[in-house]
PDB file of N, CA, C, O and CB in Angstrom:
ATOM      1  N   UNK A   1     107.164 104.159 100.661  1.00  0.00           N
ATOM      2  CA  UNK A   1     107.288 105.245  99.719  1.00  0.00           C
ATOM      3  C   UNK A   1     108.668 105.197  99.091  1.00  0.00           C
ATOM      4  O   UNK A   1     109.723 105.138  99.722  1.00  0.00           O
ATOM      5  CB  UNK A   1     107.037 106.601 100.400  1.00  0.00           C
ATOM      6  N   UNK A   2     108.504 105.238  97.480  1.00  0.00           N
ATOM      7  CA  UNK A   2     110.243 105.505  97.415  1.00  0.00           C
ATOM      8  C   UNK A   2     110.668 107.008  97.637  1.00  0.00           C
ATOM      9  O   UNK A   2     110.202 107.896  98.351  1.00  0.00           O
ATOM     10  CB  UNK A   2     110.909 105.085  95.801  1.00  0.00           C
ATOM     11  N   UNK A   3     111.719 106.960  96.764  1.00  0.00           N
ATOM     12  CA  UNK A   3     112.812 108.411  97.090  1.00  0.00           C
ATOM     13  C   UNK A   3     112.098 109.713  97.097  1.00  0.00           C
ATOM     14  O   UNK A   3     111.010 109.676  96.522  1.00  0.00           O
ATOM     15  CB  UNK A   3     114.061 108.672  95.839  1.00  0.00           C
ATOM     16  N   UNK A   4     112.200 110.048  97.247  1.00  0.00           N
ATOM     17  CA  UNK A   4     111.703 111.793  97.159  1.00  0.00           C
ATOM     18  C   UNK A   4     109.987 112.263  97.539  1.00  0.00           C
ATOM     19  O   UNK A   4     109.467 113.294  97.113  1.00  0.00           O
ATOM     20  CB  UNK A   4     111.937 112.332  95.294  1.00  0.00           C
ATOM     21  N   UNK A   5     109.241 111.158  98.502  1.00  0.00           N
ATOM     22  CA  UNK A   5     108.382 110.879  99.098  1.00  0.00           C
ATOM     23  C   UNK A   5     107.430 110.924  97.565  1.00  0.00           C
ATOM     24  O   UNK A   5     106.709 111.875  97.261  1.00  0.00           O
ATOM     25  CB  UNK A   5     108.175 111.795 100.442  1.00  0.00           C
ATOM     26  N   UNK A   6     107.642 109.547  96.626  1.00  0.00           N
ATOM     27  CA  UNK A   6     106.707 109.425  95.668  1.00  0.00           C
ATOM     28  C   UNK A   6     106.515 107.980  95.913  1.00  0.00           C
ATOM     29  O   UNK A   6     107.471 107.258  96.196  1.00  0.00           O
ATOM     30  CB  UNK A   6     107.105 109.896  94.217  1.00  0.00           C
ATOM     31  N   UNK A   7     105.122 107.471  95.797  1.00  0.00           N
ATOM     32  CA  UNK A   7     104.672 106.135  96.132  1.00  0.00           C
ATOM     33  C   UNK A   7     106.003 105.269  95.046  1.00  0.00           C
ATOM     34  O   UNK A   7     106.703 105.745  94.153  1.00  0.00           O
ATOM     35  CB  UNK A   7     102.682 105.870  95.645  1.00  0.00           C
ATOM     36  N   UNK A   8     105.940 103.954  95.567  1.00  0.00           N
ATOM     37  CA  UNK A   8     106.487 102.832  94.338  1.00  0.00           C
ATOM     38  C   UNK A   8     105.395 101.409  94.610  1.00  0.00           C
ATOM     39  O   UNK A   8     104.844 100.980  95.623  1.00  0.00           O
ATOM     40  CB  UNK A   8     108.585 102.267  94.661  1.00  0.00           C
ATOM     41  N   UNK A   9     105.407 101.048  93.456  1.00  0.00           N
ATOM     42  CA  UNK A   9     104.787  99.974  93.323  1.00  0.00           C
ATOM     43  C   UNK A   9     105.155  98.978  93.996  1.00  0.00           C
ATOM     44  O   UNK A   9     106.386  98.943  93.984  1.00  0.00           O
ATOM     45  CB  UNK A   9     104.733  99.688  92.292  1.00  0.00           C
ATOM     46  N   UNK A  10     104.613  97.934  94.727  1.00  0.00           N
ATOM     47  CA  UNK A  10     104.944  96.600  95.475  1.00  0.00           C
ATOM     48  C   UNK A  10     104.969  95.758  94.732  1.00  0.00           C
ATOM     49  O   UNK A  10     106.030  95.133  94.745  1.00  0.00           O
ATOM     50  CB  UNK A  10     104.174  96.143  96.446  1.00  0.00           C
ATOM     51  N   UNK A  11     104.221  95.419  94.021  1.00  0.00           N
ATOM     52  CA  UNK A  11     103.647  94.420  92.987  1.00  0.00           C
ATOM     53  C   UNK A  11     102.401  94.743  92.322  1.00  0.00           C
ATOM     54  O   UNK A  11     101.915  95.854  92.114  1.00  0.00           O
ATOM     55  CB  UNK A  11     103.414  93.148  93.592  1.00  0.00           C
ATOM     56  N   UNK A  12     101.914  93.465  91.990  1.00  0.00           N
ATOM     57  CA  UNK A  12     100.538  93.508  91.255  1.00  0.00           C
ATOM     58  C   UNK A  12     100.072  91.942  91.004  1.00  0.00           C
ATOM     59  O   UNK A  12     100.773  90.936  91.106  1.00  0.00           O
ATOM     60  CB  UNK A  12     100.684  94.381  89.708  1.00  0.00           C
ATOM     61  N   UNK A  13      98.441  92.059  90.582  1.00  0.00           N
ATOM     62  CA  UNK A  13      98.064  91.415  90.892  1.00  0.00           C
ATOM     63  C   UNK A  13      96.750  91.195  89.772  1.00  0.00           C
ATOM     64  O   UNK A  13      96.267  92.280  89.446  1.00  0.00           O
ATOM     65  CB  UNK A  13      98.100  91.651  92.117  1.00  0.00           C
ATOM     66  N   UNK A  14      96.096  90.016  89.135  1.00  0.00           N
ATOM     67  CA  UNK A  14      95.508  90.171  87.968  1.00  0.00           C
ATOM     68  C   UNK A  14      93.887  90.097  88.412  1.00  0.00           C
ATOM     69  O   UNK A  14      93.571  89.250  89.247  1.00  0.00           O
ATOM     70  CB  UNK A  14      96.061  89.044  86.894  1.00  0.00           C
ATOM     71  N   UNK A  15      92.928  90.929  87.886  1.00  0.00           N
ATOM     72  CA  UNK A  15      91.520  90.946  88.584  1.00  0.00           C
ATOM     73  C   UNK A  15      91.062  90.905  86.946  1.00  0.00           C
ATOM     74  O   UNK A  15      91.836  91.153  86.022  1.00  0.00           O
ATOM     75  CB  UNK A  15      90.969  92.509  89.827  1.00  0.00           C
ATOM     76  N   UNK A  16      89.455  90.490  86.776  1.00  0.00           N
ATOM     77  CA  UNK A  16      89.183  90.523  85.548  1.00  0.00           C
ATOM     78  C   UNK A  16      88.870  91.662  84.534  1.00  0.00           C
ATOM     79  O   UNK A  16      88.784  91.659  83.306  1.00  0.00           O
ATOM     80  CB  UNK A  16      88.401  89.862  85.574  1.00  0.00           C
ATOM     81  N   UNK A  17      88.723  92.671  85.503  1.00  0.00           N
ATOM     82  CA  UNK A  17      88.398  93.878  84.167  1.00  0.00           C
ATOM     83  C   UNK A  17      89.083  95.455  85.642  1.00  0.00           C
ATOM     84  O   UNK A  17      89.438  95.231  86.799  1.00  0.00           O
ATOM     85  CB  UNK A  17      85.577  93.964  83.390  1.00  0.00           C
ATOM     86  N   UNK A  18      89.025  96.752  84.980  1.00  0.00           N
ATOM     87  CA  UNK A  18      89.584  97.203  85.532  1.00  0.00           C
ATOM     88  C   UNK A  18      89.648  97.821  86.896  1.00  0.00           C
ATOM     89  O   UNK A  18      89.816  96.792  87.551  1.00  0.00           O
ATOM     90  CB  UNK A  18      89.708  97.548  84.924  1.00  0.00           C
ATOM     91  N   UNK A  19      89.630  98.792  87.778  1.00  0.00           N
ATOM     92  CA  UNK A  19      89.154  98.850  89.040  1.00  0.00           C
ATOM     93  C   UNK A  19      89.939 100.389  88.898  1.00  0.00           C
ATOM     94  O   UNK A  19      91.057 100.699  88.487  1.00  0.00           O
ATOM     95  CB  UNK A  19      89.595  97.512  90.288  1.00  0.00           C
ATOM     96  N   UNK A  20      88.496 101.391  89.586  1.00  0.00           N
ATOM     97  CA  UNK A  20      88.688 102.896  89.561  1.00  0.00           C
ATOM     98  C   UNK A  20      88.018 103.402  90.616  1.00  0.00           C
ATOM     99  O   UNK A  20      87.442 102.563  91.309  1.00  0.00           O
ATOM    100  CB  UNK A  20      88.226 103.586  88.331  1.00  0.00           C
ATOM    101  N   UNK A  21      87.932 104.449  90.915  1.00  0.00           N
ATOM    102  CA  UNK A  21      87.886 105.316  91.743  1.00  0.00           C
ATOM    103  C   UNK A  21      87.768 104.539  93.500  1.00  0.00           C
ATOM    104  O   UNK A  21      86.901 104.760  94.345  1.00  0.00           O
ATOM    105  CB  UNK A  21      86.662 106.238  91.183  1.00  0.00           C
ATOM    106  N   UNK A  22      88.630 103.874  93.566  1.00  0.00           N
ATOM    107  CA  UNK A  22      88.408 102.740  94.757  1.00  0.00           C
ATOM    108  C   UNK A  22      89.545 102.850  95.288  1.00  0.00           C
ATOM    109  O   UNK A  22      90.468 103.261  94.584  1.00  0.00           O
ATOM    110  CB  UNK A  22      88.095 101.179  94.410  1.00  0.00           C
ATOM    111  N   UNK A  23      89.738 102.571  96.427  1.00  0.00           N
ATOM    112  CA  UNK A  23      91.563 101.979  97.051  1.00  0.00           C
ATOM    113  C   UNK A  23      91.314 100.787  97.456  1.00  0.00           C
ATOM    114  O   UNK A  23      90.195 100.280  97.377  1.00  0.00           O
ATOM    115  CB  UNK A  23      92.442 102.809  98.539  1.00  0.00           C
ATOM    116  N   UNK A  24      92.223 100.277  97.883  1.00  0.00           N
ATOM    117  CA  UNK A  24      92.012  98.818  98.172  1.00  0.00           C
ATOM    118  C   UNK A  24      91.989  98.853  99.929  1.00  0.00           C
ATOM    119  O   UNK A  24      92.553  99.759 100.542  1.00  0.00           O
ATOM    120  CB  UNK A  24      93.405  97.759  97.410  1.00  0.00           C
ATOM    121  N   UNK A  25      91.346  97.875 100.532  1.00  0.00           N
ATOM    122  CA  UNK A  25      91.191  97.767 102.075  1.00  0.00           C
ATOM    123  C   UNK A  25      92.548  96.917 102.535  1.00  0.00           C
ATOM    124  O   UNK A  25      92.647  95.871 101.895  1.00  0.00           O
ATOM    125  CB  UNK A  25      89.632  96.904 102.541  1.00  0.00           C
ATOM    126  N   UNK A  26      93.485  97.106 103.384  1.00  0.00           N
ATOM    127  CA  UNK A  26      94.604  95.843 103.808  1.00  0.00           C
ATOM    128  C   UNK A  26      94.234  95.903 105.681  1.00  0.00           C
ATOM    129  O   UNK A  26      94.092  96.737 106.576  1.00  0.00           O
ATOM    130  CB  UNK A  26      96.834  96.406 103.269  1.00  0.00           C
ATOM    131  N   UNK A  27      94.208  94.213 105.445  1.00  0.00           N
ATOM    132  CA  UNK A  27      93.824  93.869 107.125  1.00  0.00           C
ATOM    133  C   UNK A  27      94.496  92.594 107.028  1.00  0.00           C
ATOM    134  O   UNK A  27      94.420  91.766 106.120  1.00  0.00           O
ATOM    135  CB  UNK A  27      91.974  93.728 107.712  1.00  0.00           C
ATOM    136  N   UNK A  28      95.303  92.552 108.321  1.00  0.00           N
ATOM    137  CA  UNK A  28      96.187  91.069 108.663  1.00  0.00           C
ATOM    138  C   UNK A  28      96.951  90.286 106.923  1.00  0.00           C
ATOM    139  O   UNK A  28      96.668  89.301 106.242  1.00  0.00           O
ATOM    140  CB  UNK A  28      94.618  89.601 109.541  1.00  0.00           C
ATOM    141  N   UNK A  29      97.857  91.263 106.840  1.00  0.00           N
ATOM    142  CA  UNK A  29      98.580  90.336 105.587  1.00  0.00           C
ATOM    143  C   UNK A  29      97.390  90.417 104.235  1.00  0.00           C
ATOM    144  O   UNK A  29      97.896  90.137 103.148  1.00  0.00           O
ATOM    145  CB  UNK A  29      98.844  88.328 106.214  1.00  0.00           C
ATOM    146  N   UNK A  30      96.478  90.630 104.215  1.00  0.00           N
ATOM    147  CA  UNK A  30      95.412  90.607 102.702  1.00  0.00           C
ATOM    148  C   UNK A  30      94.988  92.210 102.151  1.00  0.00           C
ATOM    149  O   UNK A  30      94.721  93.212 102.815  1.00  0.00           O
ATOM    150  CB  UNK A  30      93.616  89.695 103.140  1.00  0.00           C
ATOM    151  N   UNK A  31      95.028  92.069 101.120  1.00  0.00           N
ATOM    152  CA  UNK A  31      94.703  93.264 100.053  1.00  0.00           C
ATOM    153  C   UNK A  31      93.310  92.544  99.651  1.00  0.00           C
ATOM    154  O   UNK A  31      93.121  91.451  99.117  1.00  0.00           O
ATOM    155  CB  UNK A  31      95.999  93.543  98.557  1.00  0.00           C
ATOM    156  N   UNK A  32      92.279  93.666 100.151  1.00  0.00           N
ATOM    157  CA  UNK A  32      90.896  93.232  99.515  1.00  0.00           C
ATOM    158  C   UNK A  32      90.782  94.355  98.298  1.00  0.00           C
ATOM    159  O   UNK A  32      91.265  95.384  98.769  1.00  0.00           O
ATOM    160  CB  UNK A  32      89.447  93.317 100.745  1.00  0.00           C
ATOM    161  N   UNK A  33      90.490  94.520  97.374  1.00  0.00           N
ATOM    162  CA  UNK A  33      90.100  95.467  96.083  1.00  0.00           C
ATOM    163  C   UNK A  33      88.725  94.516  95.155  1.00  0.00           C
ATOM    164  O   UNK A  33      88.628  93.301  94.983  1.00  0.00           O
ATOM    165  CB  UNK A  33      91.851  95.695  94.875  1.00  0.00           C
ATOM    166  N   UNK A  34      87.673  95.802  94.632  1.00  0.00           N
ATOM    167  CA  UNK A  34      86.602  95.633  93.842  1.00  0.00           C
ATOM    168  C   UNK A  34      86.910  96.164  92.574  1.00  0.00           C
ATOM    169  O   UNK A  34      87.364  97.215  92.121  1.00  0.00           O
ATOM    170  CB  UNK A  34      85.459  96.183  94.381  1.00  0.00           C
ATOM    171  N   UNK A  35      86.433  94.878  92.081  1.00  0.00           N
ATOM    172  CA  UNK A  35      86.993  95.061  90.337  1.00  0.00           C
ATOM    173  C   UNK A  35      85.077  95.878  89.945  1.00  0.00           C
ATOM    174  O   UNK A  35      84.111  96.165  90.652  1.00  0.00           O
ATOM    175  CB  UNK A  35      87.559  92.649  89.087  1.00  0.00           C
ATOM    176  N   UNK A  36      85.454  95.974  88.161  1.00  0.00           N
ATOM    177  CA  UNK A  36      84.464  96.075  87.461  1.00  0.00           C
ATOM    178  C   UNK A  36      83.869  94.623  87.193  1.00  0.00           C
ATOM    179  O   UNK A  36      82.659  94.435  87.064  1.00  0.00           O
ATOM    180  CB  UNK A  36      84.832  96.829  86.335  1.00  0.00           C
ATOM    181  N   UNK A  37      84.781  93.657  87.126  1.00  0.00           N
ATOM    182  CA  UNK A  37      83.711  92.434  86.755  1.00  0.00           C
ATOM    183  C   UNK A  37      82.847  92.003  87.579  1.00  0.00           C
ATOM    184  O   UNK A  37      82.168  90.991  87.409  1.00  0.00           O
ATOM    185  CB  UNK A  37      84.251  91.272  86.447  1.00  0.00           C
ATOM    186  N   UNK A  38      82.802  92.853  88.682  1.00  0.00           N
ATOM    187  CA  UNK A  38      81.849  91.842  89.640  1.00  0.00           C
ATOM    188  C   UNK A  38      81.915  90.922  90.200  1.00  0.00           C
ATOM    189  O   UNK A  38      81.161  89.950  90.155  1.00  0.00           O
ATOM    190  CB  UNK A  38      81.089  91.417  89.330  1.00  0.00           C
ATOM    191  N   UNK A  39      83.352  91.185  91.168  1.00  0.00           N
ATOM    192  CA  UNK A  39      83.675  90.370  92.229  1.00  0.00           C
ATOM    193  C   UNK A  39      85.145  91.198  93.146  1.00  0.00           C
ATOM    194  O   UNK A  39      85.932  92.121  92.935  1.00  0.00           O
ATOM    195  CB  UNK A  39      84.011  88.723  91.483  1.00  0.00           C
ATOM    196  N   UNK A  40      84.958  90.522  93.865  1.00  0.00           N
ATOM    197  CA  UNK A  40      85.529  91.382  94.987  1.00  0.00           C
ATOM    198  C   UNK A  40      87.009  90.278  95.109  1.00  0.00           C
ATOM    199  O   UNK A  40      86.979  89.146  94.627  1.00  0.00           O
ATOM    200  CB  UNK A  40      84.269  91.540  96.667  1.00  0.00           C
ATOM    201  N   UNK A  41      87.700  90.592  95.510  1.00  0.00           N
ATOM    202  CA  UNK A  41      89.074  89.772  94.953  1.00  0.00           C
ATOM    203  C   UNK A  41      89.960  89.820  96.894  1.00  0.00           C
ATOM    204  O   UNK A  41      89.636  90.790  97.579  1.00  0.00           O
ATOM    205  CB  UNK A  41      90.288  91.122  93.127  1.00  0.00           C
ATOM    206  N   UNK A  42      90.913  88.823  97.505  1.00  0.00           N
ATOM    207  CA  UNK A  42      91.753  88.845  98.091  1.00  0.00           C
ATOM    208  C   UNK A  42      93.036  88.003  97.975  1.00  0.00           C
ATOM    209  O   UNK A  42      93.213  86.794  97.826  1.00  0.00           O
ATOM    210  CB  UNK A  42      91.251  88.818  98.916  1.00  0.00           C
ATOM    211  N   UNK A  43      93.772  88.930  98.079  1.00  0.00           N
ATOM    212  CA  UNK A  43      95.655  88.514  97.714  1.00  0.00           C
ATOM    213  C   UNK A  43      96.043  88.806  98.981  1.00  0.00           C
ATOM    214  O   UNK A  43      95.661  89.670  99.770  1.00  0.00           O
ATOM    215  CB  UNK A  43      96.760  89.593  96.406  1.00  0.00           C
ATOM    216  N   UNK A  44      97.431  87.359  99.103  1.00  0.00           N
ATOM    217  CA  UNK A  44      97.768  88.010  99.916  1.00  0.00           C
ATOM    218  C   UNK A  44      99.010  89.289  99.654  1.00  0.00           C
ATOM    219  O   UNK A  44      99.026  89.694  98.492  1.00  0.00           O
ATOM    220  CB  UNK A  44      97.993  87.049 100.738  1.00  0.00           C
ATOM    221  N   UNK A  45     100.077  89.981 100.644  1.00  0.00           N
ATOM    222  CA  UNK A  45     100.481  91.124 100.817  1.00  0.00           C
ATOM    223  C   UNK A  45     102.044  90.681  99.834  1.00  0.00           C
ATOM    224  O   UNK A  45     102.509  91.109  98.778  1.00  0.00           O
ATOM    225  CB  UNK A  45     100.475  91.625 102.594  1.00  0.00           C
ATOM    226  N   UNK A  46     102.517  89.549 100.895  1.00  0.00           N
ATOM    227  CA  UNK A  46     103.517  89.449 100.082  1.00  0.00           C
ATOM    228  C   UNK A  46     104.172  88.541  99.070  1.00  0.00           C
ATOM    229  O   UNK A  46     105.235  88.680  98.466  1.00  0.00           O
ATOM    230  CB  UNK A  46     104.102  89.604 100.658  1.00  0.00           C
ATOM    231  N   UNK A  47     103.150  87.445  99.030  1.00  0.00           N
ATOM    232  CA  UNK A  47     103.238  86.865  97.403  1.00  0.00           C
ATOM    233  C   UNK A  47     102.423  87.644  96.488  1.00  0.00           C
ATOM    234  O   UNK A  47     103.016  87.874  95.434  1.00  0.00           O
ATOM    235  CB  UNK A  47     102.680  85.293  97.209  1.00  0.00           C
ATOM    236  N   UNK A  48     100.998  88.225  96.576  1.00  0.00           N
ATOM    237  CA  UNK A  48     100.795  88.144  95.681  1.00  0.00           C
ATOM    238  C   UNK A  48      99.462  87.453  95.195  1.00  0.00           C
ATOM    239  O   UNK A  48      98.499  88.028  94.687  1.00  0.00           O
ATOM    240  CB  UNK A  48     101.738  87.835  95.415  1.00  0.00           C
ATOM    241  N   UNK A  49      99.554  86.531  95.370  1.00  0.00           N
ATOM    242  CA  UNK A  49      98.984  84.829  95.216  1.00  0.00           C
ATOM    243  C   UNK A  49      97.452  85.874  95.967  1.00  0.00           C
ATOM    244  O   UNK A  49      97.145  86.717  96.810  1.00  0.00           O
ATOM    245  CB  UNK A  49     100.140  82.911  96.589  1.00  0.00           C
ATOM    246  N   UNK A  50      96.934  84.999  94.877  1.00  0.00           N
ATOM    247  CA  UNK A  50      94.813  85.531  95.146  1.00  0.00           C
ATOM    248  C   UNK A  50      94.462  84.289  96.164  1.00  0.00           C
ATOM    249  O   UNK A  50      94.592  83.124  95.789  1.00  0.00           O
ATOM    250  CB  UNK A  50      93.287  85.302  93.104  1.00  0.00           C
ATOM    251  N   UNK A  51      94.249  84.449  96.783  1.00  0.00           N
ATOM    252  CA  UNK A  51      93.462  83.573  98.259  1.00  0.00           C
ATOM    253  C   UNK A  51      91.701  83.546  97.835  1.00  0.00           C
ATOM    254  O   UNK A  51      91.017  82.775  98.509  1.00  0.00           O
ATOM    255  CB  UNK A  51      93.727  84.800 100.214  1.00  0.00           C
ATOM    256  N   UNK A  52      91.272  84.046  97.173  1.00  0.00           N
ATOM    257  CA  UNK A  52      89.836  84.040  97.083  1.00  0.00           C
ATOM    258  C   UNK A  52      89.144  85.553  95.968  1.00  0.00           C
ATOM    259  O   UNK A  52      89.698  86.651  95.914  1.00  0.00           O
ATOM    260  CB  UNK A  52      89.311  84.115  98.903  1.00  0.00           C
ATOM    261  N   UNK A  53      87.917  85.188  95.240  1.00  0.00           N
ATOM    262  CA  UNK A  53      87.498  86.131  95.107  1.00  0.00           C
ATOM    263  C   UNK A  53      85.970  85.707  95.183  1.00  0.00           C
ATOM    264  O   UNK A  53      85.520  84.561  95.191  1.00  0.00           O
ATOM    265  CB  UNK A  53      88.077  86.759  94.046  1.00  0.00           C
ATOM    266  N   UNK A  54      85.165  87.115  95.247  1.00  0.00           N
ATOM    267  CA  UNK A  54      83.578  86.612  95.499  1.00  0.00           C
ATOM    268  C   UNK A  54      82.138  87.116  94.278  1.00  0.00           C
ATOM    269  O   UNK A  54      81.633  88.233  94.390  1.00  0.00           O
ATOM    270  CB  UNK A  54      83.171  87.394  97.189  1.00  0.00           C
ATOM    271  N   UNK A  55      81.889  86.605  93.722  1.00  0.00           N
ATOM    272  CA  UNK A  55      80.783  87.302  92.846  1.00  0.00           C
ATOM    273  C   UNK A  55      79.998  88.746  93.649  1.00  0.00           C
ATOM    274  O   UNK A  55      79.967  88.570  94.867  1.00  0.00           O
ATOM    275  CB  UNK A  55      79.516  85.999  92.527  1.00  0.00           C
ATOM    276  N   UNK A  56      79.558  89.705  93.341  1.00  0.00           N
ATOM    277  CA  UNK A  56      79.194  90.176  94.130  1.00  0.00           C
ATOM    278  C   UNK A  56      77.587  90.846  93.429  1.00  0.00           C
ATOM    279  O   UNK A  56      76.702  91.401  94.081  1.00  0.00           O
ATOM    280  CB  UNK A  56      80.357  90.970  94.659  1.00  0.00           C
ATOM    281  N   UNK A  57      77.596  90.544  91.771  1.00  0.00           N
ATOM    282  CA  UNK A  57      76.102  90.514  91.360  1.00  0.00           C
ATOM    283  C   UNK A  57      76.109  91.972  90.903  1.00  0.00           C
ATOM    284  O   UNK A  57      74.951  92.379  90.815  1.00  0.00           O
ATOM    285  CB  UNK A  57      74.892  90.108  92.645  1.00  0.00           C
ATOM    286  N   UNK A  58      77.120  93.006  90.544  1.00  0.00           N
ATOM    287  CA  UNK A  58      77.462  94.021  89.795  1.00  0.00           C
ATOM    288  C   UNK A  58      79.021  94.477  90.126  1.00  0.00           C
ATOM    289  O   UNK A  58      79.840  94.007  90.917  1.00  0.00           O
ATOM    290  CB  UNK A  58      76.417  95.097  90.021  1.00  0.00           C
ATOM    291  N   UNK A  59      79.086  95.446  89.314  1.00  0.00           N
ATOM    292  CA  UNK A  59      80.900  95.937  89.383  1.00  0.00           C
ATOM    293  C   UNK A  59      80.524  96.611  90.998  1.00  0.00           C
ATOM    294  O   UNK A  59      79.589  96.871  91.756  1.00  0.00           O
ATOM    295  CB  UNK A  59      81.699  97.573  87.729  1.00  0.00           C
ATOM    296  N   UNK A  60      82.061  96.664  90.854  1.00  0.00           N
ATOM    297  CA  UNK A  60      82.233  97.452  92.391  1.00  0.00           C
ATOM    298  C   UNK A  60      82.899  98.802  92.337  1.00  0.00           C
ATOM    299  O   UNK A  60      84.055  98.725  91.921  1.00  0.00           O
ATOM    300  CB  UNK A  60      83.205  96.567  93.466  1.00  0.00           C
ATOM    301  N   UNK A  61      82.493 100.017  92.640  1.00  0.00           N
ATOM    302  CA  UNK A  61      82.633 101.486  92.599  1.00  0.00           C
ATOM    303  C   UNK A  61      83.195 101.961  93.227  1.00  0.00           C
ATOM    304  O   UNK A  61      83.819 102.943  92.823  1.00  0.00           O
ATOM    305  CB  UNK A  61      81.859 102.127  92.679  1.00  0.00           C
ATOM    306  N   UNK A  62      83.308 101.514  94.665  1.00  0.00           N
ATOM    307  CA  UNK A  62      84.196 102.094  96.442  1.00  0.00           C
ATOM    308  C   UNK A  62      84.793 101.103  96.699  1.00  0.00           C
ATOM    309  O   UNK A  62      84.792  99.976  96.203  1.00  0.00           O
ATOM    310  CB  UNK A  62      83.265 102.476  98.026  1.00  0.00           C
ATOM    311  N   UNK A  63      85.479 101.699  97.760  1.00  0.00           N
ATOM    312  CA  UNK A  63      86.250 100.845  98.462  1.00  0.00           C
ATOM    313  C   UNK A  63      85.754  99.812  99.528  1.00  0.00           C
ATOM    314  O   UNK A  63      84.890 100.054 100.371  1.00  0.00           O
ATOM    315  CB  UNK A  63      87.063 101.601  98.995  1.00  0.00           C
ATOM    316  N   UNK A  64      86.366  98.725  99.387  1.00  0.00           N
ATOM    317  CA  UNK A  64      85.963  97.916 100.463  1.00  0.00           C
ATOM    318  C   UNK A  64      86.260  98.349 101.721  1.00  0.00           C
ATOM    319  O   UNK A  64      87.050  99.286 101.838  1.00  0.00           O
ATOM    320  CB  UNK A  64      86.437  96.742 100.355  1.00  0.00           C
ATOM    321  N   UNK A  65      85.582  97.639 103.065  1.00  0.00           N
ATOM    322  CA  UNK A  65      85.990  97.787 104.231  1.00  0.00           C
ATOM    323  C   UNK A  65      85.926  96.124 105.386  1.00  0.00           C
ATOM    324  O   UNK A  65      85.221  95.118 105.449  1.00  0.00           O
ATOM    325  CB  UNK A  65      85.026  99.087 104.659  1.00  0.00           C
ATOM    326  N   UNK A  66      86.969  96.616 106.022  1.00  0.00           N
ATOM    327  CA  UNK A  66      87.225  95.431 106.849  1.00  0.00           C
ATOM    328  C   UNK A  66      86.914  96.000 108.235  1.00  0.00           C
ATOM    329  O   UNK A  66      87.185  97.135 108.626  1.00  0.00           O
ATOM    330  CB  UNK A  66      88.770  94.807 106.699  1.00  0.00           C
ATOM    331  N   UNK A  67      86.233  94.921 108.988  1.00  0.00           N
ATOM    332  CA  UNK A  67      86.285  95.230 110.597  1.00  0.00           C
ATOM    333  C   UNK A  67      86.020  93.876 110.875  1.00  0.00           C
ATOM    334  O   UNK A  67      85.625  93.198 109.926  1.00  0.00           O
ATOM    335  CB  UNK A  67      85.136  96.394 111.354  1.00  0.00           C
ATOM    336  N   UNK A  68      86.147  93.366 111.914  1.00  0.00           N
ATOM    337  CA  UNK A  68      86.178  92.168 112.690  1.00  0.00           C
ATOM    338  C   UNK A  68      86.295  91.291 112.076  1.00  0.00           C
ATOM    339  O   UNK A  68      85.704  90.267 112.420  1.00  0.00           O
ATOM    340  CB  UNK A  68      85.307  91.898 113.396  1.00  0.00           C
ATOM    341  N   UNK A  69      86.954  91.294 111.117  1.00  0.00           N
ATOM    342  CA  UNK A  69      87.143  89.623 109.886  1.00  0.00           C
ATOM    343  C   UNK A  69      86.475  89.515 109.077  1.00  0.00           C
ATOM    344  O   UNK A  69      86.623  88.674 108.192  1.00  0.00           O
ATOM    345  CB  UNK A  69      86.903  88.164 110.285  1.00  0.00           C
ATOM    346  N   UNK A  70      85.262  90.578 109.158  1.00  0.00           N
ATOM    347  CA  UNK A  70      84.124  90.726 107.916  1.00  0.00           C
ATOM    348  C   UNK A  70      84.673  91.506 106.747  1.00  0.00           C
ATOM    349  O   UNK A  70      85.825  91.523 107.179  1.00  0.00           O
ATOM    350  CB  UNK A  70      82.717  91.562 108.406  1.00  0.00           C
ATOM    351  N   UNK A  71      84.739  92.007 105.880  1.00  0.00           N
ATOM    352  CA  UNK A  71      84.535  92.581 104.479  1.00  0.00           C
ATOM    353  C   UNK A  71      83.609  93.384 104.452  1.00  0.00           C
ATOM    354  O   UNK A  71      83.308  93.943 103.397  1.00  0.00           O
ATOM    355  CB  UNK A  71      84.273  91.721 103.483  1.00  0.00           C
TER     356      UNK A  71
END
């Protein structure tokens, strides 16, 4: 959090179209987030750098979830 307990940005990261009412899932070093284009995207924490993304066959609305290494 920065100063005066208001979030600050870490970085960012480029997905193909935009991404709303969602948060992103973080497990072991990766940021998972669901875009509108229809695919599900992972970066890692502190480059940055996209490690993978997955078609997923429509936009994505919620948030992802992680448990046992799954998505």
């Amino acid at each position: 959090m920065g100063s005066g307990g208001r979030l600050a940005e870490c970085g960012s990261a480029p997905t193909g179209n935009s991404i709303y009412n969602s948060s992103p899932a973080v497990a072991n070093g990766v940021v998972y987030v669901g875009s509108y284009d229809n695919k599900l995207y992972a970066f890692k924490i502190q480059s940055g750098a996209q490690l993978w993304s997955a078609a997923t066959g429509g936009g994505i609305y919620s948030s992802p979830a992680v448990a046992n290494g799954v998505v």
